[in-house]
BAFI-3210 file (N, C-alpha, C; in Angstrom, 3 decimals, decimal comma, padded with zeros to 6 digits):
// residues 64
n [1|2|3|4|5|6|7|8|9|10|11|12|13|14|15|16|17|18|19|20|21|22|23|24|25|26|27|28|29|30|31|32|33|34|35|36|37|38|39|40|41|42|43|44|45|46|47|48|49|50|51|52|53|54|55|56|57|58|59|60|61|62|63|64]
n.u [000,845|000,586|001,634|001,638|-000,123|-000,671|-000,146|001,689|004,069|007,153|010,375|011,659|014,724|014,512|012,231|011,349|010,604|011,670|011,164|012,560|015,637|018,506|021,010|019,483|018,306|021,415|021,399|018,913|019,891|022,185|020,858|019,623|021,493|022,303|020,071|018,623|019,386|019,176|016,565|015,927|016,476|014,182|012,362|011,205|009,294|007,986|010,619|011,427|008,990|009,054|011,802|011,152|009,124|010,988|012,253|010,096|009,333|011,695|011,915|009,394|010,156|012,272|010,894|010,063]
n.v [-001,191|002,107|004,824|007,451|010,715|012,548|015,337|014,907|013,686|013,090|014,664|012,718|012,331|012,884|010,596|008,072|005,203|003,797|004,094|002,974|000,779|000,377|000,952|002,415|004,782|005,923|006,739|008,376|010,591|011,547|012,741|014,519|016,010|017,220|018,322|019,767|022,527|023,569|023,356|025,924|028,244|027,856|026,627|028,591|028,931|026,248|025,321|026,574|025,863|023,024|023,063|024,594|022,571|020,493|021,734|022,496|019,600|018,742|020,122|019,416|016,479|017,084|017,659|015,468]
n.w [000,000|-000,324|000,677|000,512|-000,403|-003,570|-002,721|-000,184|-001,095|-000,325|-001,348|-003,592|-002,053|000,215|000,971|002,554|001,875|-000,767|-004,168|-006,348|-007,175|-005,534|-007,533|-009,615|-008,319|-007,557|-010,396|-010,661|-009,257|-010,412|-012,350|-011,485|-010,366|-012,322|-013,744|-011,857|-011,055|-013,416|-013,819|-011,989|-014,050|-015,698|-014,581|-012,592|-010,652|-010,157|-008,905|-006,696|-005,232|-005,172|-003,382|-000,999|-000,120|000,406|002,387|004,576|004,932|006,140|008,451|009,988|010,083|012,062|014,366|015,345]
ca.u [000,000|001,028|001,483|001,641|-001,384|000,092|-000,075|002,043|004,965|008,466|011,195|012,890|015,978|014,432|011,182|011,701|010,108|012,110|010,873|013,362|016,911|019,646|021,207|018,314|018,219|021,908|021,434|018,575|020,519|023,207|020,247|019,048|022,550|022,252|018,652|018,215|020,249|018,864|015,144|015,749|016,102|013,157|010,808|012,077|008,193|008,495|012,337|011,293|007,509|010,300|012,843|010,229|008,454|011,856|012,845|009,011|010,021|012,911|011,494|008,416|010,900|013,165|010,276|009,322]
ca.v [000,000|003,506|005,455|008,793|010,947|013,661|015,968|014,797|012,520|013,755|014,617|011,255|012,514|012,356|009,763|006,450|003,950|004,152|003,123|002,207|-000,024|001,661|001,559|003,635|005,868|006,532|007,350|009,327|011,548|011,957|013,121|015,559|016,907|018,046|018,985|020,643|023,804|024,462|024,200|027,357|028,499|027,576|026,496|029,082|028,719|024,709|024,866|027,503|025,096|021,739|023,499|024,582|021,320|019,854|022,112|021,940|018,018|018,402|020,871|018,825|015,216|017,364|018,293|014,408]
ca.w [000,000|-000,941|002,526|000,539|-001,749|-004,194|-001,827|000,879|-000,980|-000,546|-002,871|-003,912|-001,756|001,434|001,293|003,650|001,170|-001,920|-005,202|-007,182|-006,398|-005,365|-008,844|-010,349|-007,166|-008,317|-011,653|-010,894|-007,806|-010,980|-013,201|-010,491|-010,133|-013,614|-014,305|-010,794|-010,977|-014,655|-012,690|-011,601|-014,625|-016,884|-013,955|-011,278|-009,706|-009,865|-008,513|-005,562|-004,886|-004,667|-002,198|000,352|000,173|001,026|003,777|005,337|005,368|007,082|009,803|010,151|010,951|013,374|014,953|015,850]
c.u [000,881|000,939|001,534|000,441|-000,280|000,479|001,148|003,593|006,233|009,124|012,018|014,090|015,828|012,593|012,481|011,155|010,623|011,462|011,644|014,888|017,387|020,764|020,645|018,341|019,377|021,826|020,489|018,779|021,679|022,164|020,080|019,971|022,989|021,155|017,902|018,262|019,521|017,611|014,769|015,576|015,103|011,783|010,917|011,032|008,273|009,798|012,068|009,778|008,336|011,416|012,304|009,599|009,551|012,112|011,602|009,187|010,732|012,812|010,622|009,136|011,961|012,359|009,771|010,284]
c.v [001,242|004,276|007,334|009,062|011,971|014,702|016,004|013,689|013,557|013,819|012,750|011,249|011,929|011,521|008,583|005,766|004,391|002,986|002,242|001,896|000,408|002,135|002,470|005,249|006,338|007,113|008,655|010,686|012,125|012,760|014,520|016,464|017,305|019,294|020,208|021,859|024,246|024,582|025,097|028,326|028,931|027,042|027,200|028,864|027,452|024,406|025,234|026,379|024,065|022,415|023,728|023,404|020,865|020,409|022,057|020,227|017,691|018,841|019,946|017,274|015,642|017,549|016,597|013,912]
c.w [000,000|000,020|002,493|-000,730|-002,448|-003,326|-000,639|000,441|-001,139|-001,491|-002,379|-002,357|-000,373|001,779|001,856|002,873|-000,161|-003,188|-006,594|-006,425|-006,439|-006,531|-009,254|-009,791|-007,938|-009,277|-011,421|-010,003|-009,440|-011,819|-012,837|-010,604|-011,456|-014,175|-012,791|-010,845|-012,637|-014,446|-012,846|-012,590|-015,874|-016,522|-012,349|-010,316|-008,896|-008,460|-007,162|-004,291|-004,720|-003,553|-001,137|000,694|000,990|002,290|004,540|005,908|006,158|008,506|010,365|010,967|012,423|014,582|016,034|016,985]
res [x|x|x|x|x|x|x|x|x|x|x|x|x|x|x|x|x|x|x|x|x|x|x|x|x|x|x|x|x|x|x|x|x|x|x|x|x|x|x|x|x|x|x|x|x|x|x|x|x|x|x|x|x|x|x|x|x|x|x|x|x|x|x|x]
***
């Protein structure tokens, strides 16, 4: 069962139930560290709406 809705699933980087094997994960952490940083450029709304999600995430687990 699926323990997250759209709403509420983390970035890849930091979810606890990963969906793909840690090969894949690599590749797609190398993908990220390409396509991330140009984000900003061409989806600066997107890039800015993914960085707060993440840091809300992170506040939200320190908090437990």
């Amino acid at each position: 069962m699926w323990p997250f809705t759209t709403d509420n699933k983390p970035t890849c980087r930091l979810c606890k139930v990963h969906c793909y094997k840690p090969e894949k994960r690599e590749q797609i952490r190398q993908i990220m560290r390409y396509a991330g940083p140009r984000m900003l450029l061409y989806y600066p709304a997107d890039a800015i709406k993914h960085m707060i999600r993440e840091m809300m995430l992170k506040i939200k687990r320190k908090r437990k």
